[in-house]
C-alpha positions, 0 to 999 in steps of 0.5 A, spaced: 672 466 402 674 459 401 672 460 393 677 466 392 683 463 397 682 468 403 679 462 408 686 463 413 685 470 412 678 471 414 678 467 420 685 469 422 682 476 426 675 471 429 681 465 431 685 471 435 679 474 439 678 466 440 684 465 444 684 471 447 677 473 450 674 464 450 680 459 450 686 464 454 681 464 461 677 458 460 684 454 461 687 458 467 689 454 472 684 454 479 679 458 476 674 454 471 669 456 467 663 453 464 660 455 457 652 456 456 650 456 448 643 461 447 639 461 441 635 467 440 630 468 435 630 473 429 626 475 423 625 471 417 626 464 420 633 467 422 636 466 430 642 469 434 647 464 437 651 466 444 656 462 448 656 465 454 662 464 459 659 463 466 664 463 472 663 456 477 658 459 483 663 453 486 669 456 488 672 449 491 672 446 484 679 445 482 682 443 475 685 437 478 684 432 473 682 437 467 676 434 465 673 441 467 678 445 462 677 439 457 669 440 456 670 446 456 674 448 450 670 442 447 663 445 448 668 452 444 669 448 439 662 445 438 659 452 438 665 454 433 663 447 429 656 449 428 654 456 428 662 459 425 664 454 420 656 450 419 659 443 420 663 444 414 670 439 415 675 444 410 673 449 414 673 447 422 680 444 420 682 450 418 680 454 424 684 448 427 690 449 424 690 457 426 688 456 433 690 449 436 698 450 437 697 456 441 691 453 445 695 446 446 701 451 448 697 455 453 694 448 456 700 445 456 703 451 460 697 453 464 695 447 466 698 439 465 706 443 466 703 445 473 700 438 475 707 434 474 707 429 481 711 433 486 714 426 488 715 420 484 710 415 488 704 419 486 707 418 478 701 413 477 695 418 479 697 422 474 694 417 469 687 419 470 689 425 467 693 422 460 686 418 459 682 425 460 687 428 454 687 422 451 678 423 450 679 430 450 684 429 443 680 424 440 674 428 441 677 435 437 679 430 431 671 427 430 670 434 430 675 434 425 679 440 429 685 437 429 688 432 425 687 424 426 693 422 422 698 427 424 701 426 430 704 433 431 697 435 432 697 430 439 701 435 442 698 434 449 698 426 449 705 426 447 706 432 454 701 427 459 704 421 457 712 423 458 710 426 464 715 421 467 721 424 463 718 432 465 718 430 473 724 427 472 727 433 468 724 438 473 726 434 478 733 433 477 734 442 476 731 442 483 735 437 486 743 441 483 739 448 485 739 445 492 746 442 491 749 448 488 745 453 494 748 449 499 755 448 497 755 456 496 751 458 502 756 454 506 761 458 511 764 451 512 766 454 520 769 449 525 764 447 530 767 451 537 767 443 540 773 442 535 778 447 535 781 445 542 788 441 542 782 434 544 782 429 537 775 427 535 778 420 538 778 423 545 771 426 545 767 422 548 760 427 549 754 424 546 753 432 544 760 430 539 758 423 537 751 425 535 754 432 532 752 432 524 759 434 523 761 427 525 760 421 520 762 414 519 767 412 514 764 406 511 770 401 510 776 405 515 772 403 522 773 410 523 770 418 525 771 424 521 769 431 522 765 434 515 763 440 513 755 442 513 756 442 506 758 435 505 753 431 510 747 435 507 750 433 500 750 426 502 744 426 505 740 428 499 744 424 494 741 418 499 735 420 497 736 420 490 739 413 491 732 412 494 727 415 489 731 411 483 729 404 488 722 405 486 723 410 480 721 407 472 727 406 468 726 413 465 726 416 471 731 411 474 737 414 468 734 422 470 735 421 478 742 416 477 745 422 473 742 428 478 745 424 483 752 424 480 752 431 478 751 433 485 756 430 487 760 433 482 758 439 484 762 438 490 768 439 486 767 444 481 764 449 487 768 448 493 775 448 491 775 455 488 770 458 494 776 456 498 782 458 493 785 462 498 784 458 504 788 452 501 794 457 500 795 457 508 795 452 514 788 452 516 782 448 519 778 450 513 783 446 508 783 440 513 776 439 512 776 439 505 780 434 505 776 430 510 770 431 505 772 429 499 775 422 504 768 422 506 764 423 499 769 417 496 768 412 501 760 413 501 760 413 494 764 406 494 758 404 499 752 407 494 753 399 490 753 395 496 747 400 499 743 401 493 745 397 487 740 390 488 734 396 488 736 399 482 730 398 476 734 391 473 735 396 466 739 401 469 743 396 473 748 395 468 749 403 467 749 406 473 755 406 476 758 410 482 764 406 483 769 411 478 768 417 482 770 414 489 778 415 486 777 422 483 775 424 491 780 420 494 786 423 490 782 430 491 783 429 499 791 427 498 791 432 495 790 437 499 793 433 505 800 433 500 799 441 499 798 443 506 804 438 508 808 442 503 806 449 505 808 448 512 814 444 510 816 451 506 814 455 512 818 451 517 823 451 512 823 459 511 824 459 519 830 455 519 833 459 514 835 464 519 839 460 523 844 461 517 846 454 517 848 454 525 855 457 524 859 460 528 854 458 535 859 460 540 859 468 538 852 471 542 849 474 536 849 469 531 847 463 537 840 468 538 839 468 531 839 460 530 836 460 537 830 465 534 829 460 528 828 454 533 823 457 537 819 459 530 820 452 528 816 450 535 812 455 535 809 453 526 809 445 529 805 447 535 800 451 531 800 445 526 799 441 531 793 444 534 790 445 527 791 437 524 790 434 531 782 435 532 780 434 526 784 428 522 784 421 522 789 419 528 793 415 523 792 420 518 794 426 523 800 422 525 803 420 518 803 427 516 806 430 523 812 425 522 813 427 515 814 435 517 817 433 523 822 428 518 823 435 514 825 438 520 831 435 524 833 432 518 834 439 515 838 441 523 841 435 522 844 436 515 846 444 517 850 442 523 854 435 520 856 440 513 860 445 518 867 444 517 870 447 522 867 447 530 870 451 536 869 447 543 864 453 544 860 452 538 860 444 540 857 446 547 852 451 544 849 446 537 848 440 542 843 448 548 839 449 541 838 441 540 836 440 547 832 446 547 828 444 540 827 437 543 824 439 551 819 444 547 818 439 543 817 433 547 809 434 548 808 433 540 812 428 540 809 425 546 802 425 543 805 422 537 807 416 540 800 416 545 796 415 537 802 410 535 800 406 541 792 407 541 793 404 534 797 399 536 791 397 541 786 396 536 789 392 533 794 395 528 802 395 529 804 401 532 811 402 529 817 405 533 817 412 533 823 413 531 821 409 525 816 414 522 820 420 523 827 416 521 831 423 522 830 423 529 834 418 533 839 420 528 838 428 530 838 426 537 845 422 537 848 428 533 848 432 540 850 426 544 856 427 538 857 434 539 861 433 547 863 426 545 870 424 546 874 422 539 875 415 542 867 414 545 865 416 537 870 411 534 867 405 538 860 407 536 862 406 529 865 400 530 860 397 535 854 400 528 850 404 534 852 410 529 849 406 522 843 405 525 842 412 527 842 413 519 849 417 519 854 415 513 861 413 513 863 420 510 859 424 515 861 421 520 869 422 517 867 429 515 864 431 523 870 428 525 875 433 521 870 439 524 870 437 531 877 435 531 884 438 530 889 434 527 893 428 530 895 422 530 889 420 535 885 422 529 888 419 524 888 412 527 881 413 529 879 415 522 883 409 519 879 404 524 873 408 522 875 407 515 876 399 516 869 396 518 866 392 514 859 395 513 
C-alpha cells in the first residue's frame, strides 16, 4: 500500500473501527477498561495476536487522574505498534495522523473538559493530571504516534495546562446564568412589612432590621429596602470579589469581568422586565430606584473592600469605580420619572377645577371642590407609596417637589382671576382651607422627617423653605377677606415680599378683588412706591 501510495487509504477503515469498538470505550469517563495482549500460535511459525478489552472487576476504580485512560490508549497503540504497523515509524505515524485528533478530542470532551476544579481553591490539584498528559504525550511521540516537533499534535497538554482559562471561562457562564435566572425570576413584590404608612426609619422589629430586604448603604449612614433580586446580586458579586483575592492572574481578569457583567446584567434585564410598571405611581418603581442607589454605593466600596487583595497584576485594570455613576443616575432617573408622572396626574386633577372661576356659583364650586379632593386623595396614596420605602431625606426632597407643584399651580389659578364677586372671595379662601386641613397629616409628617433630620446632625430647613409656594398659598386665603388698607400695609411693611408675591401680582389681585376707587388708587400708588 505504502509502495502504490494508498497507506492513508488502507488504514483509514482499521482507524475507524479503531475509534470506535477500542479508543471510544476506553475513555469513557467512570468506567475504565484495561486491555490484555494474547498470542496464540499458528502453523508455520505463524502466531495470532489479540488485544482483549477487560471491564475493571473493581467498580470503585475512578479515572480520576487519568492514569487509567492514559496506560490504556498507550497499551492500544502499542499493540497498534507492533502487530499492525511492525514498528515501521512511516506507518504508525500515518496511523496517528488519521486517529489522534478524534482520540484527543473524545479525551478532551470525555474526560479532562469533566475534571475542571469546581472551585478555584482545588486549581493546584489538577496538577498531577497535567503531569499525567505530559507522560502520556511524550509516551505517544516515542512511539512516533504523534509528532514531537509540532506543536499542534500536543493537544491535550495545551487543554491540561490552560485549565485555569477553562474553570474560569466555564466559571464565569455559570455565574451570568445564575445572575441572569435570578434578575428574571424576581417578582420584585414588597414585603407585607413595608407597605404600611410606617417609613423603614420608624420600624424598630429585629424581624425588619435583619430582613434581607434591608441593607446599608455604605457612605449614606442610612437603611433602604431592596428587591431580592438586587441583595442576591450582591451577594454573588461579593463572592466573585472573594475568589479574584486568591485566583492567578488569569483567572482574576475572567472573575473581574463576570463580576461586572452581572452587575450590568441588572441594567439590561430590570428596566424592560418592569417597563410597564415604571409608567404609573407604584411600589415597584421605588424599589428600582432604591436598587440601583443600592448597587452604586456598593460598588463605589468594592475598591475599599477588595482592591489590596487583588492579584498585584490585575490591580491597575480592575477597576469598578465607573460604573457607580451610571447606577446612581439610573436611580434619579426613575425617582425624576415618578415625580413627574404624579406631578402630571395631579396636574390633570386640577385641570378640572377651570381655573377656580366663578366659586360663588354652586356647580362650578363642586367641580373645583371635587379637583381638591383628587388632588388629596393622589398625595395621600403617594404618600403611602414613597414613605415606607424611600430614604427619609429622599422622600422628603421629592414630597415637597410635588407639593411645590401643587399650591403654586392653585396659587397661580387664583391670582390670574381678574374680576372676584365678594362670594367667590369667601368660597376660594373654603377650598383653601379645606386643602390645607386634609392635608396637614402630610404636611405634619414632613416636618416630623425634617426634624429627625436635624436631630442627627443635619439642619433641618423650615418647611416653608422646601415647599417656598406654601407660605405663599397660605397667605393668598388670609388676602382673600382682607380689608384693602390690611393688604397695603403688609406690602409695605414686606411680609407680602417674603411670601413670594410680586408687585405686579399684588396690583393685579387688588384690581380683581376690588372695585375702583379712590382708596384703591391711593393704596396702588403706596404700593407702587416702596422701594424693594
Amino acid at each position: 500500500m505504502e509502495v502504490v501510495g494508498i497507506l492513508d487509504y488502507g488504514l483509514a477503515k482499521v482507524a475507524d473501527l479503531k475509534i470506535k469498538y477500542v479508543i471510544s470505550p476506553a475513555v469513557s469517563y467512570g468506567s475504565p477498561i484495561t486491555f490484555v495482549e494474547e498470542l496464540n500460535p499458528g502453523p508455520e511459525k505463524m502466531s495470532e495476536a489479540i488485544l482483549r478489552m477487560v471491564p475493571s472487576v473493581d467498580d470503585k476504580i475512578e479515572n480520576v487522574d487519568g492514569k487509567t485512560i492514559y496506560s490504556g490508549i498507550i497499551q492500544v497503540v502499542k499493540f497498534i505498534h507492533k502487530r499492525i504497523c511492525l514498528q515501521n515509524g512511516s506507518w504508525v505515524r500515518c496511523f496517528g495522523r488519521l486517529t489522534w485528533p478524534r482520540i484527543s478530542e473524545l479525551i478532551i470532551s470525555n474526560f479532562l473538559s469533566k475534571v475542571v476544579p469546581e472551585d478555584a481553591s482545588k486549581l493546584a490539584d489538577f496538577q498531577k493530571i497535567i503531569n499525567h498528559t505530559s507522560e502520556f504525550e511524550a509516551a505517544l511521540k516515542e512511539m512516533m504516534f504523534i509528532s514531537a516537533s509540532d506543536n499542534k499534535d500536543a493537544r491535550l497538554s495545551n487543554f491540561a495546562e490552560n485549565v485555569e482559562v477553562h474553570f474560569a471561562s466555564r466559571k464565569k457562564t455559570e455565574i451570568l446564568a445564575k445572575a441572569r435566572n435570578l434578575l428574571l425570576q424576581c417578582d420584585f413584590a414588597v414585603p407585607q412589612e413595608y407597605t404600611g404608612k410606617d417609613p423603614i426609619c420608624k420600624n424598630d422589629g429585629m424581624s425588619v432590621d435583619s430582613s434581607e430586604h434591608v441593607v446599608d448603604l455604605l457612605f449614606m449612614s442610612e437603611r433602604c429596602v431592596v428587591t431580592k433580586a438586587a441583595s442576591q446580586l450582591m451577594k454573588l458579586v461579593h463572592q466573585i470579589l472573594q475568589d479574584i483575592c486568591l485566583s492567578s492572574t488569569r483567572v482574576a481578569f475572567e472573575f473581574y469581568h463576570a463580576a461586572r457583567d452581572a452587575i450590568l446584567l441588572y441594567e439590561a434585564i430590570v428596566p424592560v422586565k418592569l417597563e410597564r410598571q415604571l409608567e404609573g405611581i407604584n411600589q415597584v418603581a421605588v424599589l428600582m430606584h432604591n436598587d440601583c442607589l443600592y448597587l452604586s454605593q456598593e460598588i463605589l466600596g468594592f475598591a475599599f473592600e477588595y482592591h489590596s487583595d487583588f492579584p498585584s497584576s490585575i490591580k491597575e485594570h480592575a477597576v469598578f469605580a465607573d460604573m457607580a455613576p451610571r447606577f446612581h443616575l439610573m436611580a434619579e432617573e426613575i425617582l425624576q420619572r415618578q415625580i413627574q408622572i404624579v406631578i402630571f396626574n395631579l396636574r390633570e386633577a386640577l385641570d378640572g377645577a377651570d381655573g377656580f372661576q366663578n366659586t360663588h356659583q354652586i356647580q362650578q364650586f363642586e367641580s373645583a371642590k371635587f379637583s381638591i379632593e383628587q388632588v388629596v386623595f393622589i398625595l395621600e396614596k403617594v404618600h403611602i407609596i414613597w414613605e415606607p420605602l424611600l430614604l427619609p431625606s429622599t422622600y422628603n426632597r421629592s414630597m415637597c417637589t410635588v407639593l411645590e407643584s401643587v399650591f403654586s399651580r392653585i396659587t397661580r389659578d387664583i391670582l390670574l382671576l381678574d374680576d372676584m364677586a365678594a362670594e367667590e372671595t369667601l368660597q376660594l379662601q373654603r377650598l383653601i382651607h379645606l386643602m390645607l386641613e386634609n392635608l396637614s397629616s402630610l404636611l405634619e409628617s414632613l416636618a416630623a422627617v425634617n426634624q429627625k433630620g436635624k436631630t442627627e446632625g443635619d439642619f433641618a430647613r423650615p418647611l416653608d423653605d422646601l415647599i417656598p409656594s406654601l407660605c405663599k398659598f397660605r397667605k393668598l386665603a388670609e388676602l382673600l377677606d382682607m380689608p384693602l388698607r390690611s393688604i397695603t400695609a403688609a406690602w409695605e411693611s414686606g411680609e407680602l415680599l417674603s411670601c413670594g408675591f410680586t408687585l405686579s401680582e399684588i396690583e393685579d389681585f387688588i384690581k380683581a378683588i376690588f372695585a375702583d376707587s379712590t382708596l384703591r388708587k391711593e393704596c396702588l400708588w403706596r404700593i407702587e412706591n416702596v422701594p424693594l
